[in-house]
C-alpha positions in Angstrom: -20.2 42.8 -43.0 -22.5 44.3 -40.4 -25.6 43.8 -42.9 -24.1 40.3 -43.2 -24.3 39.3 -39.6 -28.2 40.9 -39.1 -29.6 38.8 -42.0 -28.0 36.0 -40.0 -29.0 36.4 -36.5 -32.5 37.3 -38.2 -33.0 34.5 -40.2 -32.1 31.7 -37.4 -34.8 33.4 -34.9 -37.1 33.1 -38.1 -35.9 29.2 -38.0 -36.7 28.6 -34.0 -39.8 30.4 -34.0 -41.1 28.3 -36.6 -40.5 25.3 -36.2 -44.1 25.5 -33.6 -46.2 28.6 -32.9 -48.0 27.0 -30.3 -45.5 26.9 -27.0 -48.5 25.9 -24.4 -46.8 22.5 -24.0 -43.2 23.5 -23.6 -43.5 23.2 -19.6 -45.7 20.3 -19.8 -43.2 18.5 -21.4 -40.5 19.0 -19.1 -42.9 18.9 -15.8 -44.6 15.7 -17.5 -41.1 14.1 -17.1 -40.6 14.6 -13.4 -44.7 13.8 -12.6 -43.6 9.9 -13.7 -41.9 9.2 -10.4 -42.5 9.6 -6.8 -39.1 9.9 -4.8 -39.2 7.9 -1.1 -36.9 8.2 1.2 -36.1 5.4 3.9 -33.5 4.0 6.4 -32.7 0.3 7.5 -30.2 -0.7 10.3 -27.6 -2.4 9.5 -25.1 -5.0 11.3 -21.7 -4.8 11.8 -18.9 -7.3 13.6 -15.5 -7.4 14.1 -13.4 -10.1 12.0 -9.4 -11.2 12.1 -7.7 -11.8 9.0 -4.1 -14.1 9.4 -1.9 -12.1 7.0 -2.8 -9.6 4.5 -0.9 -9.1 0.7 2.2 -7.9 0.9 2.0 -4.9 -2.0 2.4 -1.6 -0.2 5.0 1.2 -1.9 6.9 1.0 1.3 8.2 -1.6 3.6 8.2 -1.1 7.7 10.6 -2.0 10.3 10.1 -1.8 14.0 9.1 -3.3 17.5 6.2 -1.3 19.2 3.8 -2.2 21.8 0.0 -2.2 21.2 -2.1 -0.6 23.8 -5.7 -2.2 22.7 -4.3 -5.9 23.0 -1.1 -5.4 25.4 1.0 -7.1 22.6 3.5 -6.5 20.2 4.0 -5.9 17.1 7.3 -6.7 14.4 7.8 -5.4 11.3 10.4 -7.1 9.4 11.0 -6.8 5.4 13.5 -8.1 2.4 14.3 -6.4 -0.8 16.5 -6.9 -3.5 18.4 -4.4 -5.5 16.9 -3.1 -9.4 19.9 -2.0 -12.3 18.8 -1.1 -15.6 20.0 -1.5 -18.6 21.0 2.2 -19.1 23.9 1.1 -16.5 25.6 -1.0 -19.3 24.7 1.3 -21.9 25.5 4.8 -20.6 29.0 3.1 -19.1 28.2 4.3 -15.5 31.0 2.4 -14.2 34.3 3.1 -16.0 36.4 0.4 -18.1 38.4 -1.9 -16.2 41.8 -0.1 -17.1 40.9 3.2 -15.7 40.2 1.8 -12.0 43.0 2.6 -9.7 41.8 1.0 -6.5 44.0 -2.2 -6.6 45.2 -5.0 -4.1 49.0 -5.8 -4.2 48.3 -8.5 -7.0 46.7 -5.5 -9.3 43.3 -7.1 -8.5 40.4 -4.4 -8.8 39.2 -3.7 -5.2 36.1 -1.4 -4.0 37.7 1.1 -1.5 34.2 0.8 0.9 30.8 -0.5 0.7 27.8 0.1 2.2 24.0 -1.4 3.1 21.5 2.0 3.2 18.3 1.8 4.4 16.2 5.4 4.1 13.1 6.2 6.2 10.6 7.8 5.2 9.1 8.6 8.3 8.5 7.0 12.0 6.2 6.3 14.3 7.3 6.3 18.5 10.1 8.4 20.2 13.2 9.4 18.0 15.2 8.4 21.2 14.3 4.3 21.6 17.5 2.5 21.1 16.3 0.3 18.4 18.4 -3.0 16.7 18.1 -4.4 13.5 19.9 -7.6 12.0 20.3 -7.4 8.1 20.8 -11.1 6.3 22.1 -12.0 3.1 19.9 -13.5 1.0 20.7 -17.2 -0.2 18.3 -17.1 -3.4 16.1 -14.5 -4.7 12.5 -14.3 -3.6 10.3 -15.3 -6.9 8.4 -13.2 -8.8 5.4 -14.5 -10.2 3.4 -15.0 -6.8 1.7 -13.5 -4.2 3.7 -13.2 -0.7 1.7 -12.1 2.3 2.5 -10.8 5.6 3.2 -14.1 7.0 5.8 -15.4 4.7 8.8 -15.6 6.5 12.0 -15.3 4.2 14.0 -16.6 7.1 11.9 -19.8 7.9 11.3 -20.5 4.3 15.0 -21.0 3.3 15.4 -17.9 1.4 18.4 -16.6 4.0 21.9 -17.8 3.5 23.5 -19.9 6.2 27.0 -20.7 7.2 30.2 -18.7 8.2 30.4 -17.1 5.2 27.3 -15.3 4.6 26.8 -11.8 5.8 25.0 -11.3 8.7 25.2 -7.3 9.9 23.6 -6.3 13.4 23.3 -2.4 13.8 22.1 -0.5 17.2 20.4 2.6 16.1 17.9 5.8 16.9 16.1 7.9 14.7 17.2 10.9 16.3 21.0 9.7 15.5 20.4 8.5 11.9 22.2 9.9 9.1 20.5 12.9 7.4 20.4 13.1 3.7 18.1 15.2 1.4 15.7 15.6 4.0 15.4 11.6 4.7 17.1 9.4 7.6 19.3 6.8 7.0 20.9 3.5 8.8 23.9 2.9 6.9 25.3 -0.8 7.6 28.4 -1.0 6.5 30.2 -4.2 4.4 34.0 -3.5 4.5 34.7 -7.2 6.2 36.1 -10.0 4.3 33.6 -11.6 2.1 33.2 -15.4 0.7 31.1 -15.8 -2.1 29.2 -18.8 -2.5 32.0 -20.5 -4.6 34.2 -20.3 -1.8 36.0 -17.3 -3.6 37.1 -14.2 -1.3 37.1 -10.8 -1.4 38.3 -8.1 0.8 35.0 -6.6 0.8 31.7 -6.9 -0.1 32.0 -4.1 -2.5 35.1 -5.6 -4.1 32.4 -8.8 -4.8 29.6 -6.5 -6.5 32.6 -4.6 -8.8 34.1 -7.6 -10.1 30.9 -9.3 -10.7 30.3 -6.3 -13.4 33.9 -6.7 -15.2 33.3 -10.2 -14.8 30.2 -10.0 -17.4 28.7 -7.2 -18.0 25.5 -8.5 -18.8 25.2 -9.4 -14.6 24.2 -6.0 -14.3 22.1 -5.8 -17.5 18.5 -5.6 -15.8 17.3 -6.4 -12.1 16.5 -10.3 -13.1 20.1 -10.5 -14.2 21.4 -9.2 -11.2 19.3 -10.9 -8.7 20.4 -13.8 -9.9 23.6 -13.6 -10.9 25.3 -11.8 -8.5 23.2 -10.7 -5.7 19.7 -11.9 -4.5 19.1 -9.0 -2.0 19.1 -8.9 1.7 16.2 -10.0 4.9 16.5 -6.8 7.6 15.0 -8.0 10.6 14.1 -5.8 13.9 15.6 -7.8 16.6 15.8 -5.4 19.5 14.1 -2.8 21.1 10.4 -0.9 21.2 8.4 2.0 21.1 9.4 2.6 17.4 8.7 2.0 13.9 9.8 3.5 10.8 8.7 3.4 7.1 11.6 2.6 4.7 11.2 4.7 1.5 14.3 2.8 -0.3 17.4 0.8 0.3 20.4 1.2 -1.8 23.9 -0.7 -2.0 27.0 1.8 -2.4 30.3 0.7 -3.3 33.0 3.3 -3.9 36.5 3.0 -5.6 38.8 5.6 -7.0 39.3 5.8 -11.4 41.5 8.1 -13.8 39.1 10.8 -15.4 41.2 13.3 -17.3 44.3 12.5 -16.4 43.3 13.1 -13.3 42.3 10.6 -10.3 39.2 11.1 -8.6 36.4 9.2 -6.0 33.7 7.2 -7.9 31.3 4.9 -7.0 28.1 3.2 -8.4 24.5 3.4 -5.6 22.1 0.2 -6.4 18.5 1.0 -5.5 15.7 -1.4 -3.5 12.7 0.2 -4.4 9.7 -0.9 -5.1 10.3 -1.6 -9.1 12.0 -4.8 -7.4 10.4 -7.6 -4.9 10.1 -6.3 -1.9 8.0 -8.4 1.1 6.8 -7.3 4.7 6.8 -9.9 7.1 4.3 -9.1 10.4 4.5 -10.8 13.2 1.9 -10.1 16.0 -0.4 -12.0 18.5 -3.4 -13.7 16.6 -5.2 -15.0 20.1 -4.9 -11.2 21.3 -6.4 -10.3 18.0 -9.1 -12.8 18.2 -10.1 -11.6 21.6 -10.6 -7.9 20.6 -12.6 -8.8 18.0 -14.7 -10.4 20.0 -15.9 -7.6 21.6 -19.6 -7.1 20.3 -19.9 -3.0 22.0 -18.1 -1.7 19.1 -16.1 -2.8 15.2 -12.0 -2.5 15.0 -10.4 -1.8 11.9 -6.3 -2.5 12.6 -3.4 -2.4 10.3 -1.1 -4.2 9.4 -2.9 -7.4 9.7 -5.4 -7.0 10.8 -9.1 -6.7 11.8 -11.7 -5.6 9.4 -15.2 -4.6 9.8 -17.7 -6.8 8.4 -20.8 -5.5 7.2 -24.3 -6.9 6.2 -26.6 -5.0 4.6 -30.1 -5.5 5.0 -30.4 -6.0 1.0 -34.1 -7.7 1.3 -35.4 -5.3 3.5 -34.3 -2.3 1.2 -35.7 -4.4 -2.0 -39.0 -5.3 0.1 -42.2 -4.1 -1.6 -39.6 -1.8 -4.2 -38.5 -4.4 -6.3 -39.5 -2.4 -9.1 -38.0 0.9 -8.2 -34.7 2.2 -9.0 -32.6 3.1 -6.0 -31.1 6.2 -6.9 -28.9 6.4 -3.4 -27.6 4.4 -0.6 -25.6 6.3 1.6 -24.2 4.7 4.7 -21.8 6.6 7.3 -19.4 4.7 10.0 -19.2 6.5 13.0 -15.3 6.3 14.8 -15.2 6.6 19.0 -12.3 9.4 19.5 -8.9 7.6 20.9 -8.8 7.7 24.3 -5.3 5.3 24.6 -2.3 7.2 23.8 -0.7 5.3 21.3 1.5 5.0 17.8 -1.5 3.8 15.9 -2.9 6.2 13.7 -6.1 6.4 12.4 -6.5 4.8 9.1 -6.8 7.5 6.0 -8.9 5.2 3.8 -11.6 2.6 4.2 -12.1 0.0 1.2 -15.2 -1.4 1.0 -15.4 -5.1 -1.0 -17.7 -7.8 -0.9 -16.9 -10.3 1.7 -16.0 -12.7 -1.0 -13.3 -10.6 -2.6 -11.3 -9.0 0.4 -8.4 -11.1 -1.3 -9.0 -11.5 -4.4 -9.3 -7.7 -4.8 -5.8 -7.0 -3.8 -4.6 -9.8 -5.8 -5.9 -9.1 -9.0 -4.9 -5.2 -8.1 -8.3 -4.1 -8.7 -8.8 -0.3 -8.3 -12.3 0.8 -6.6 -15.1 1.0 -9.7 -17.7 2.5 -7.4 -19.6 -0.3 -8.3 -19.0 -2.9 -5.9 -15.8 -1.6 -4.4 -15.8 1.8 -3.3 -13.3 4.0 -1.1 -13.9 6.5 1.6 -11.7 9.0 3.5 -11.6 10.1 6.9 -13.1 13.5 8.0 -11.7 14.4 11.5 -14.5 16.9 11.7 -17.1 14.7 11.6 -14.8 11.9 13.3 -16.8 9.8 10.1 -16.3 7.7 7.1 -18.6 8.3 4.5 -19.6 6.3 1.7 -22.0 8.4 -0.4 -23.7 6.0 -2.8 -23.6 2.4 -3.1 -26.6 1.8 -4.7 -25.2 0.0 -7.3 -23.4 -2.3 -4.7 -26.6 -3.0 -3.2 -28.5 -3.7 -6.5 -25.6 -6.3 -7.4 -26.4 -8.2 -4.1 -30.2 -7.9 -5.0 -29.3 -9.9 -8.4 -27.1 -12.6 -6.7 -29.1 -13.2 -3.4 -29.2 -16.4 -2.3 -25.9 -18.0 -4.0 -23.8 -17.7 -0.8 -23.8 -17.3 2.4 -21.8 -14.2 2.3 -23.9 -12.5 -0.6 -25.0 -9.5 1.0 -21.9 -8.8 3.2 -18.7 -6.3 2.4 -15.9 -5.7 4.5 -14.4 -2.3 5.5 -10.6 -2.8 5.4 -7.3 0.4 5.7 -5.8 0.6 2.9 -3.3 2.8 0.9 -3.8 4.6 -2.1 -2.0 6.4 -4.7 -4.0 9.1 -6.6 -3.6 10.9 -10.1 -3.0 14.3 -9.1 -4.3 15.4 -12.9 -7.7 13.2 -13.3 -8.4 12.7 -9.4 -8.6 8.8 -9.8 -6.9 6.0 -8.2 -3.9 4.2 -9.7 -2.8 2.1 -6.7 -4.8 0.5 -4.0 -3.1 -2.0 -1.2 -3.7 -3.3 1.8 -2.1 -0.6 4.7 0.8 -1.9 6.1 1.5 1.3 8.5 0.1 1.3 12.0 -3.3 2.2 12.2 -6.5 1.6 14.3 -10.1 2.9 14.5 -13.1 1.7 16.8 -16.2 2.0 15.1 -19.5 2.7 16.7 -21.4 -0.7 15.9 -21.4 -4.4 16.9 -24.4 -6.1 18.2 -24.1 -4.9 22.0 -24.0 -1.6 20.5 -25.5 0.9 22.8 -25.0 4.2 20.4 -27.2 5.1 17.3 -27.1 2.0 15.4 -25.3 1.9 11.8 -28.0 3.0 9.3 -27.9 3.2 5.5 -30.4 5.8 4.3 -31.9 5.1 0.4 -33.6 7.1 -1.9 -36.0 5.1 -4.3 -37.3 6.3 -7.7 -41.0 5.1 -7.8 -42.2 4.9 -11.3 -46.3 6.7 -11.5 -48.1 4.0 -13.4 
């Protein structure tokens, strides 16, 4: 076997070393390579402005609710959101409410009856001091917010008709602080609850609100069959508005609905109850209301760029595309690196500074959330925050700027993008993005830049690939 291997090894040096006995040209043809191209290096200045956007696509994973103060414009801002409530179809299946015979929570007619219910909204975190006595008003819903459509920040469930009117409907206020919320599993919870009388839209009562969601189900089964069932069928979700206080503002990881009655298991009689989820499987929309004539007037200051969340100023950017093209129109541009510069907060303040910068073309800052596009690092790119360098950094958008080279001319926005926060979610196992929306949390950067810029202007530096003819 040893013999074997030898004769092997032997023979496939024989192969390689004959294949050319003359090896003079082995570096020559690597080196020859290289000698085609001359690399230049070069930077351009580029010029940046501050622009307000109305309302921005309502998408994000979570929803907000709050009242704070902004100390850039001296206004404030509200966060207000809806959300209906998802089942599945495993809740018919896997018979996670028991058969009608084994309730025991009755009224004095036999009637079933839900012994409490309750409205839960969960934070996820918050913004401002735990201690701010903060209000919130929660509204039934009269129909169900469509599907189908975009909703921005704007939209306005209350204006628009979407909230039930009348005696009847349910209209919960709640006074509240984070710092008194109701712990659960690590997250804080207001819980509203709906243990009044409740008239359903038929005129039909119930002595709670629960009682309503557990006869719906015995009623016909296939209301709780999916989320469009349900929605429609027996409960289109709720409008939460805040309505008092400031200084706080919290991100709502879910809402759930909780009913609870008691059944027989086992001979035996014990608490049970069924918890419907608002997440974000279901329509949920963000309604932000803030000062646009504030907003307009921060923008207009031309010593520096603002990028501001939730809606919202972006940073516009044009690129000096002809200048970077003139007299290389037949190079390749191998790089274009361009680097945005962020003045350190000197305002004390809930806004954070935003995590992630999208960069579009001016003529998709819409469009791109809309179509849920995912940076291709082509002509949409994303770039993080370094708090060491106080810097966003994008790296390489050559090819951006060689797409602008190819459409010059056919707008007037052609060679512009627009820096805008966003969120993201990331695949933890192949490091690429599966979720990009517009930010909906509080956030704010100045940027050094504008045209009364009196810092190191905004450069892009490129690398060219010259071709040695």
């Amino acid at each position: 076997m040893k013999n074997k291997w030898i004769t092997i090894i032997v023979m496939a040096f024989l192969a390689m070393t004959s294949c050319d006995d003359n090896t003079d040209t082995l570096g020559n043809s690597l080196s020859n390579e290289v000698d085609k191209f001359t690399i230049i290096t070069d930077t351009f200045n580029v010029s940046t402005r501050s622009i307000t956007v109305d309302s921005v696509l309502s998408r994000s994973s979570y929803s907000y609710l709050g009242h704070v103060k902004d100390p850039e414009t001296n206004t404030y801002v509200t966060s207000n959101f809806s959300t209906q409530f998802g089942v599945g179809e495993l809740l018919v299946d896997m018979k996670l409410l028991p058969e009608a015979d084994s309730i025991v929570s009755r009224d004095a007619n036999n009637n079933i009856i839900a012994d409490s219910c309750f409205f839960n909204i969960y934070f996820n975190s918050l913004v401002g001091d735990t201690l701010n006595p903060m209000k919130l008003t929660a509204m039934e819903l009269e129909k169900p917010v469509k599907e189908g459509r975009d909703y921005y920040s704007n939209f306005d469930p209350e204006k628009s008709g979407y909230v039930r009117t009348g005696t009847n409907a349910i209209v919960k206020n709640k006074m509240y602080t984070f710092q008194g919320l109701i712990a659960s599993d690590s997250l804080r919870a207001v819980s509203i609850p709906l243990n009044d009388k409740y008239v359903d839209k038929n005129g039909v009562e119930y002595n709670n609100f629960g009682t309503y969601l557990l006869r719906k189900y015995y009623e016909n089964k296939d209301n709780y069959k999916n989320s469009y069932n349900f929605v429609n069928n027996v409960f289109p979700g709720f409008y939460v508005k805040s309505t008092s206080g400031v200084g706080t503002m919290g991100e709502v990881l879910i809402t759930a609905l909780q009913f609870h009655f008691k059944a027989y298991s086992n001979d035996s009689i014990v608490k049970s109850g069924l918890r419907i989820g608002g997440t974000e499987e279901v329509m949920q929309t963000t309604n932000i209301v803030n000062d646009k004539e504030r907003m307009k007037l921060l923008a207009s200051d031309n010593s520096c760029t603002y990028i501001k969340s939730p809606a919202g100023i972006y940073t516009e950017v044009t690129l000096p595309v002809e200048d970077i093209k003139l007299n290389h129109e037949n190079d390749t541009i191998s790089s274009a690196k361009i680097v945005f510069t962020r003045y350190n907060n000197d305002q004390k303040s809930e806004y954070s500074t935003p995590k992630y910068l999208l960069m579009v073309p001016r003529d998709s800052m819409f469009t791109f959330f809309e179509k849920r596009n995912l940076p291709d690092n082509m002509t949409s790119y994303v770039a993080s925050f370094n708090s060491s360098s106080n810097t966003y950094t994008f790296n390489n958008i050559s090819s951006l700027v060689n797409d602008m080279w190819a459409k010059r001319g056919k707008s007037t926005e052609w060679n512009k993008v627009v820096l805008i926060p966003v969120s993201v979610s990331i695949n933890s196992s192949t490091a690429s993005y599966t979720n990009v929306s517009n930010a909906m949390e509080l956030t704010s950067a100045r940027l050094v830049g504008g045209s009364k810029n009196t810092h190191q202007p905004v450069r892009i530096s490129v690398i060219y690939n010259k071709f040695n003819r």
